[in-house]
C-alpha positions as CSV (number, residue, x, y, z in Angstrom):
1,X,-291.2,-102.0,-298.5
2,X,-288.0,-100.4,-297.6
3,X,-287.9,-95.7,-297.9
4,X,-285.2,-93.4,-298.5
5,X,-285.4,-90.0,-297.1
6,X,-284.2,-86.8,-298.7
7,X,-283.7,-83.5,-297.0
8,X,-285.3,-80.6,-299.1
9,X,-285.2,-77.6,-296.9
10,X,-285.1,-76.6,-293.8
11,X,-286.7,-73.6,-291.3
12,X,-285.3,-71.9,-288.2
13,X,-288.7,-70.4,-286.0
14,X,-287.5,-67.8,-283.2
15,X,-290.4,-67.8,-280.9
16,X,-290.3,-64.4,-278.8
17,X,-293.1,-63.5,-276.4
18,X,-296.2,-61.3,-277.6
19,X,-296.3,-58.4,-274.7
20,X,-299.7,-56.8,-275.5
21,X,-301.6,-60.1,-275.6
22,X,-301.0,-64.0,-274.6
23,X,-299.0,-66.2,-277.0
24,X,-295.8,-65.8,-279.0
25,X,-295.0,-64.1,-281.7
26,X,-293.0,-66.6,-284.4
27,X,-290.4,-65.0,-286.5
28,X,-289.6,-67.7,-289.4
29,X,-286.0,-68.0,-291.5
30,X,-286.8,-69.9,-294.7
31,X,-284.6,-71.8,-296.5
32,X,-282.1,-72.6,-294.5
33,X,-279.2,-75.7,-295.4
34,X,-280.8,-78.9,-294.7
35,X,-277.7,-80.4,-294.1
36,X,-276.5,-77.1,-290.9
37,X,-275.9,-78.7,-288.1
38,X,-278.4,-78.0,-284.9
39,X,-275.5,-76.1,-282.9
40,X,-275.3,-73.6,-285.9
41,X,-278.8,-73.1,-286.3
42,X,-279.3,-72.7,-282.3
43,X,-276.2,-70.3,-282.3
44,X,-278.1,-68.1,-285.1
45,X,-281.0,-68.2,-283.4
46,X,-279.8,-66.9,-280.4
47,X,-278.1,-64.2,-282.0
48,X,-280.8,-62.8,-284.2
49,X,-283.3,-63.4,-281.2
50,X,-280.6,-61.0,-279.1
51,X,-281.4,-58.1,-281.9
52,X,-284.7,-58.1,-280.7
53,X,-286.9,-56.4,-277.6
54,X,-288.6,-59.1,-276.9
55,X,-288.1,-62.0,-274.7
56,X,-286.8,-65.3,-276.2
57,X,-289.7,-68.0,-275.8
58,X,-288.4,-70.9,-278.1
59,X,-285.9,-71.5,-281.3
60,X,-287.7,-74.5,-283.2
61,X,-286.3,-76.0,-286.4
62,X,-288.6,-77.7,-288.7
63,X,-287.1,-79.9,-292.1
64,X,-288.8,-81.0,-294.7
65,X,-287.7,-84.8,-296.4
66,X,-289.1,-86.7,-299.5
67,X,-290.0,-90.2,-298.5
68,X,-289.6,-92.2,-301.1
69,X,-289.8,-96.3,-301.9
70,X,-286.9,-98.0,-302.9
71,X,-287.2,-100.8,-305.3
């Protein structure tokens, strides 16, 4: 059985280190376009991750998609 995929939203996670204890601290920017493309989102993540006092540990992007059966 053949599946479509739809994009339905997608997250941009800034990962900045957690000084007073191991681990990271995750900042999380819902709702972003599904269809931005991966050097936007990087290039905002750096920029809001330079706004901050921590260190940068990671910019993750998770998307969400409905799977769906074609007939």
């Amino acid at each position: 059985m053949a599946v479509s995929t739809t994009p339905l939203s997608s997250n941009l996670l800034i990962l900045v280190n957690n000084d007073e204890a191991s681990g990271n601290i995750t900042r999380k920017y819902a709702d972003l376009k599904p269809d931005a493309a991966d050097q936007d989102v990087y290039d905002v993540g750096t920029a809001l991750a330079d706004l901050q006092s921590r260190t940068l540990s990671a910019i993750n992007r998770t998307q969400i998609y409905e799977i769906e059966a074609v007939v």
